[in-house]
C-alpha positions in Angstrom: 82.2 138.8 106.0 80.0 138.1 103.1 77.2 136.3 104.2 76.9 133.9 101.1 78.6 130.7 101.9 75.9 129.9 104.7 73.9 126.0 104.9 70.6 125.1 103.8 69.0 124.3 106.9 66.1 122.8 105.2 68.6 120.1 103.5 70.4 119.1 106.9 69.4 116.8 109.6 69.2 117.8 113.3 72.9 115.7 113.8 74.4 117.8 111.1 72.4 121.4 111.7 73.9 120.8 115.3 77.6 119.8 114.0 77.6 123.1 112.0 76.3 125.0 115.3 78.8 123.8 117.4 81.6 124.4 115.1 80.3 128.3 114.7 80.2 128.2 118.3 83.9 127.2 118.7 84.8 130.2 115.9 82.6 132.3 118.5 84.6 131.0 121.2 87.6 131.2 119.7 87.4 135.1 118.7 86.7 136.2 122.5 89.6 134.1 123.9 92.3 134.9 121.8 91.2 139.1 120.5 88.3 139.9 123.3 84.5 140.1 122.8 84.6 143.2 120.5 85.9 141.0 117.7 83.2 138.5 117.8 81.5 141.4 116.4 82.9 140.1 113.3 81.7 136.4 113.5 80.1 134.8 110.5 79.1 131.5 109.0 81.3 132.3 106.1 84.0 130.9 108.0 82.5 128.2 109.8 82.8 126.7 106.0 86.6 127.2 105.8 86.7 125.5 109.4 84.2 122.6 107.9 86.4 122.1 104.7 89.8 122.5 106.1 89.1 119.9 109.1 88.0 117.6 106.4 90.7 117.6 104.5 93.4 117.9 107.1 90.9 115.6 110.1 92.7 117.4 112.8 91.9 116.5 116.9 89.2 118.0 117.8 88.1 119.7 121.4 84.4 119.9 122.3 83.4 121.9 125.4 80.3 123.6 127.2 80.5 127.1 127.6 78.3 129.9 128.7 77.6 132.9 126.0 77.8 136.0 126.8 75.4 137.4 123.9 73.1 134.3 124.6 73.6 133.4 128.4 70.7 131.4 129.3 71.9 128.4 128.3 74.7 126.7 127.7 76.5 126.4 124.5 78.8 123.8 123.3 81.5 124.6 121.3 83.9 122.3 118.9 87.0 123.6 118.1 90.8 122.4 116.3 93.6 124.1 114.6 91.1 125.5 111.8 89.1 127.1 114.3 91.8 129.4 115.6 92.8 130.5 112.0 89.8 130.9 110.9 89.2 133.3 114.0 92.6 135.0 112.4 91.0 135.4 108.9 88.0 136.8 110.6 90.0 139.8 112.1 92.1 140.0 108.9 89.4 140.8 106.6 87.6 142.5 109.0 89.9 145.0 109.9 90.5 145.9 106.1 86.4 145.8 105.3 86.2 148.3 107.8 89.5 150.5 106.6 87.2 150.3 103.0 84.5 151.4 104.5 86.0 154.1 106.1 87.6 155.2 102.5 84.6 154.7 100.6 81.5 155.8 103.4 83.8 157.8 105.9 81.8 155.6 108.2 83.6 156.8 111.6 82.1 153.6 112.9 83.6 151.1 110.5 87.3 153.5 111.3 86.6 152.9 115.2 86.1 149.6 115.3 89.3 149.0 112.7 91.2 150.8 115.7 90.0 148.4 118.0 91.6 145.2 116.1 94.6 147.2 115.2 96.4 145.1 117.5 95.2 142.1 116.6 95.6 142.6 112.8 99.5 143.0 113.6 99.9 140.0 115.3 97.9 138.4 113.0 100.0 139.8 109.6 103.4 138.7 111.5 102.0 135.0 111.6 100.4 135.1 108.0 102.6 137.3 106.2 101.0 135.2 102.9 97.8 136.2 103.5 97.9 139.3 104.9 99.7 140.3 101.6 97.5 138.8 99.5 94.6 140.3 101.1 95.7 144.1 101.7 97.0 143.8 97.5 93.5 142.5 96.4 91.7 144.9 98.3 93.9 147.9 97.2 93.8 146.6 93.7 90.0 146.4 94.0 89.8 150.2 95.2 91.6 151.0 91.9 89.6 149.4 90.0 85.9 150.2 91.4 87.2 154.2 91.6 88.5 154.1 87.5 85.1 152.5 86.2 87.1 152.1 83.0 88.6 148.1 84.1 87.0 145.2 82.7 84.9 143.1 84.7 86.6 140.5 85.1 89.3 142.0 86.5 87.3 143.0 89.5 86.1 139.2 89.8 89.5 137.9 89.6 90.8 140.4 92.5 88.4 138.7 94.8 89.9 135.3 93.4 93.1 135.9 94.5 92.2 137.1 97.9 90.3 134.1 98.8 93.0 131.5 97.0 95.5 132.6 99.6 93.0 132.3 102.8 92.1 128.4 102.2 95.6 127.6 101.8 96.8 127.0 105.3 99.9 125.7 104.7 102.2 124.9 101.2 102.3 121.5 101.2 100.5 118.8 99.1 97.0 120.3 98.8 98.1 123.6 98.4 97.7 124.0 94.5 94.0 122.2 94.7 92.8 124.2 97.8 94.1 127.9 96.1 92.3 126.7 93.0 89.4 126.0 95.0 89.2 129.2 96.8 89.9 131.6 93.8 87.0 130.1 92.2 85.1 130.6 94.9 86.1 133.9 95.6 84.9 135.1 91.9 81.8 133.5 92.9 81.2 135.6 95.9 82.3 138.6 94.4 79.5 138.3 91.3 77.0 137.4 93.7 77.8 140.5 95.7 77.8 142.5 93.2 74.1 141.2 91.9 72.5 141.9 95.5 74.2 145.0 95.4 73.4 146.0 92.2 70.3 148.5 92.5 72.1 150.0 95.6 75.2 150.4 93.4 73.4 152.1 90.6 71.7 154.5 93.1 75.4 155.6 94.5 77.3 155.4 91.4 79.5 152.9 92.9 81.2 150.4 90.9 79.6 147.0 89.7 80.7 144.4 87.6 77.2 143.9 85.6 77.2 147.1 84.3 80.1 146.5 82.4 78.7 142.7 81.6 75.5 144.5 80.2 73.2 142.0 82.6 70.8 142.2 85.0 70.9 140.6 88.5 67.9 138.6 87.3 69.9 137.4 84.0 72.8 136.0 86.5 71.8 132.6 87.0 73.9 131.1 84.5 77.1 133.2 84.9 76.7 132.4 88.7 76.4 128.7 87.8 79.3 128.5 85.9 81.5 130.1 88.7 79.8 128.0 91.4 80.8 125.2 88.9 84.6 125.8 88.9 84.5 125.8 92.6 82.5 122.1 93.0 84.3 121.0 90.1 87.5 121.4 92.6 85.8 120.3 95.4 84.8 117.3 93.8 88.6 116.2 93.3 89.6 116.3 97.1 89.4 113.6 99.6 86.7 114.7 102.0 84.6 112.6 104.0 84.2 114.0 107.3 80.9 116.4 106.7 81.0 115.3 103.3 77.2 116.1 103.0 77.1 119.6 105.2 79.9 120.7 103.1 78.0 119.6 99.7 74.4 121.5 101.0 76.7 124.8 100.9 78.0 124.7 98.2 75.7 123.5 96.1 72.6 125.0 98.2 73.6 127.1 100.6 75.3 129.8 98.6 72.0 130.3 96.2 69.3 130.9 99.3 70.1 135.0 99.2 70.0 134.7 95.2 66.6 133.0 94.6 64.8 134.8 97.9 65.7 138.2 96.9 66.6 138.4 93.1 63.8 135.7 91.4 61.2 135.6 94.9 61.5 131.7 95.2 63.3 129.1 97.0 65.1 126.3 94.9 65.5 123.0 96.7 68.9 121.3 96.9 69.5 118.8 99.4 
């Protein structure tokens, strides 16, 4: 869905590069058995992450099997899945579906509306079994539309929307963790949402459409230490929980990963992290 919280491929070995392949594989896998191959349309590494962090916390059983692709049937893939992986394949649809709606609203993309249609179905099975969620989601984005369609909010407010969105997905369940792992994904959530707004920021200014920076007075170039600070709050939480289990993948997004798009596109350079 967002296209940020991705690996650094150059940081990973091959044991690790083939860990987080498998486990996108199984989120593949996972979207065609239980929706039907139109909603793998909406696979993403973005959650492969949450699959990665949740199963580290939580170190569920895990299932691996070999499997023949339909986009890529030449060869067999093999796919790793557990609990994680079939909500994550639930959060795919859920935000999917309502990008789509939003695009519809905001493009009239009859595309985008068609291919809502076809999860409809989906999406209502998926809001009776995550009424928290879906909630939190549908309020967010609705908020959001408010805001980006006034121009008058402050920034922030925009920021924290996304916040609260993703807070609600990375809980799975209240229990224990709950409070660390909402913390966790609201900071995150601001992250994506100011690193969205940076690579969307010429595109946004071309449109009119709504962007955060503008009211910050900065350029996407002058972003570095805003995003670092919101990256920050995230790892800072990270940091704090018990994970072990892809201890190292996990730490090469987050503290890698999530900058490749920035430093390629906005300052044309690569910055190494391991």
């Amino acid at each position: 869905m967002f296209g940020y919280i991705i690996c650094n491929r150059k940081g990973l070995s091959q044991e690790e590069l083939d860990r987080y392949q498998k486990v996108y594989c199984g989120l593949c896998k996972s979207l065609g058995d239980r929706f039907g191959q139109m909603e793998r349309m909406s696979l993403n590494y973005d959650m492969t992450f949450l699959i990665l962090f949740l199963s580290s916390l939580y170190e569920p059983e895990e299932t691996e099997q070999c499997f023949r692709c339909a986009v890529h049937p030449a060869r067999k893939k093999t796919a790793v899945e557990n609990m994680f992986t079939e909500y994550a394949a639930d959060m795919t649809v859920l935000l999917s579906y309502h990008k789509c709606l939003d695009d519809w609203e905001d493009e009239r993309s009859h595309l985008k509306y068609r291919y809502a249609k076809i999860m409809e179905k989906s999406f209502r099975k998926i809001v009776q079994q995550y009424p928290r969620q879906s909630r939190a989601v549908a309020d967010s984005i609705k908020e959001l539309g408010v805001i980006e369609k006034c121009h008058t909010s402050m920034p922030d407010d925009a920021v924290n929307c996304s916040g609260k969105m993703l807070a609600e997905l990375f809980v799975y369940k209240e229990d224990f963790w709950s409070n660390s792992l909402r913390t966790f994904g609201y900071e995150l959530g601001r992250f994506i949402y100011l690193m969205d707004a940076v690579m969307d920021y010429k595109k946004d200014l071309k449109k009119k459409n709504y962007n955060p920076l503008v009211g910050m007075q900065k350029k996407p170039e002058e972003m570095e230490a805003t995003l670092t600070m919101a990256i920050g709050n995230a790892t800072h939480q990270f940091e704090k929980l018990p994970l072990v289990q892809d201890e190292h993948l996990l730490k090469n997004i987050l503290y890698g990963g999530v900058w490749q798009q920035y430093y390629a596109r906005i300052l044309g350079k690569e910055k190494s992290h391991d």
